[in-house]
Every structure is written in C-alpha cells, then in structure tokens.
C-alpha positions in Angstrom: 0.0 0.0 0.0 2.4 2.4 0.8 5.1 1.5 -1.9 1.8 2.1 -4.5 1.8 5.5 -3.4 5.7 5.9 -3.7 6.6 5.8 -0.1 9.4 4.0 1.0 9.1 1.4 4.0 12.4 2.8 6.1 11.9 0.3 9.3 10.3 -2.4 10.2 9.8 -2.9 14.4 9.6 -6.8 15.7 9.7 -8.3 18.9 13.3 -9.9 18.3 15.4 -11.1 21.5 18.3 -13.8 21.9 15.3 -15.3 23.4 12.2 -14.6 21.7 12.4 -15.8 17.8 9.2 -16.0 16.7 8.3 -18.2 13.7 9.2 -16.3 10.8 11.1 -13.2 12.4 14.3 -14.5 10.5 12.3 -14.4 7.6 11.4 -10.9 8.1 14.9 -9.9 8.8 16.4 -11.5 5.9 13.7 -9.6 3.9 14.0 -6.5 5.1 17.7 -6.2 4.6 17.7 -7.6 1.0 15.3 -4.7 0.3 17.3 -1.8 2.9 15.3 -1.5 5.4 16.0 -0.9 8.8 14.8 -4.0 11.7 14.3 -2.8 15.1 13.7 -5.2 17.8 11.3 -4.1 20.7 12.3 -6.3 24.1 16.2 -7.3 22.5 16.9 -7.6 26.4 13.7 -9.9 27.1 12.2 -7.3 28.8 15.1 -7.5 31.5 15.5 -10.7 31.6 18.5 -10.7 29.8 20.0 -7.9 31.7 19.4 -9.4 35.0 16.8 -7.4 36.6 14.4 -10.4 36.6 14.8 -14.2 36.6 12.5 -17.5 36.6 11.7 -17.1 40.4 10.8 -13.5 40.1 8.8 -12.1 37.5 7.6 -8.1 38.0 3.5 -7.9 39.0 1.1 -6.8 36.2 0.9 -7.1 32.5 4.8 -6.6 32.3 5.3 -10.4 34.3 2.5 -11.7 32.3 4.3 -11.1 29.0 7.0 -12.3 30.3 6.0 -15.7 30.7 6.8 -16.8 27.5 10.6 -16.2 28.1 10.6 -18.4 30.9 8.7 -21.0 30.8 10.8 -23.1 28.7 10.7 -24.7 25.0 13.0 -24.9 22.0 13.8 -22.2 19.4 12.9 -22.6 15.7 16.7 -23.0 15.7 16.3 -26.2 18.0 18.0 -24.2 21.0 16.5 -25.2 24.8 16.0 -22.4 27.2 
C-alpha cells in the first residue's frame, strides 16, 4: 500500500530477542535487509530478563510479568536451542 503511493518502508519494528524468535522473524529480517530497510527489535533484552533485573523465580507484577511468561517457561527455538 504504501510503496503504490511511492513511499518507502524505512523500518520495520519486531519483537526480536536472543530469546524470543518468533516463527518467521528471521524471515522478516532476511527480507528487510535484502530490500534496505531498517529491523528494530522491541524487548532485545527480554524485557530485563536478559539484563538481570528479573529471573524465573521473580517475575515483575502486572501485565509486564505476564508477557514475560513466555521467556521463561521453557521450549526450544525454531533453531532447536532449549531455554
């Protein structure tokens, strides 16, 4: 829609950490840089978990430990890594 009106897609904005790769955000990397644009991942530090401030055992109250729950509740990555 937006290239039909001769605008250029700069950026593209994915939830994309070390431990959070959704199905198909490679994809969407490896497409936007073959066409230039810019990827930037919201929550690249897991929402803290990456940077320490939180852990398994202690998850912040509210909406922000909710959404966390999917860091930490363990599975495999489409790239077959455990966490």
């Amino acid at each position: 829609a937006l290239s039909a009106r001769g605008v250029p897609l700069a950026s593209n904005q994915i939830n994309f950490s070390l431990l959070y790769r959704k199905q198909g955000a490679q994809a969407t990397v490896d497409y936007c840089r073959d066409r230039g644009i810019a990827v930037l991942g919201y929550f690249p530090l897991a929402n803290g978990l990456l940077a320490g401030a939180y852990g398994p055992g202690r998850l912040p109250k509210g909406l922000k430990g909710a959404t966390m729950k999917k860091y930490v509740v363990g599975g495999v990555t489409d790239r077959g890594v455990s966490y």
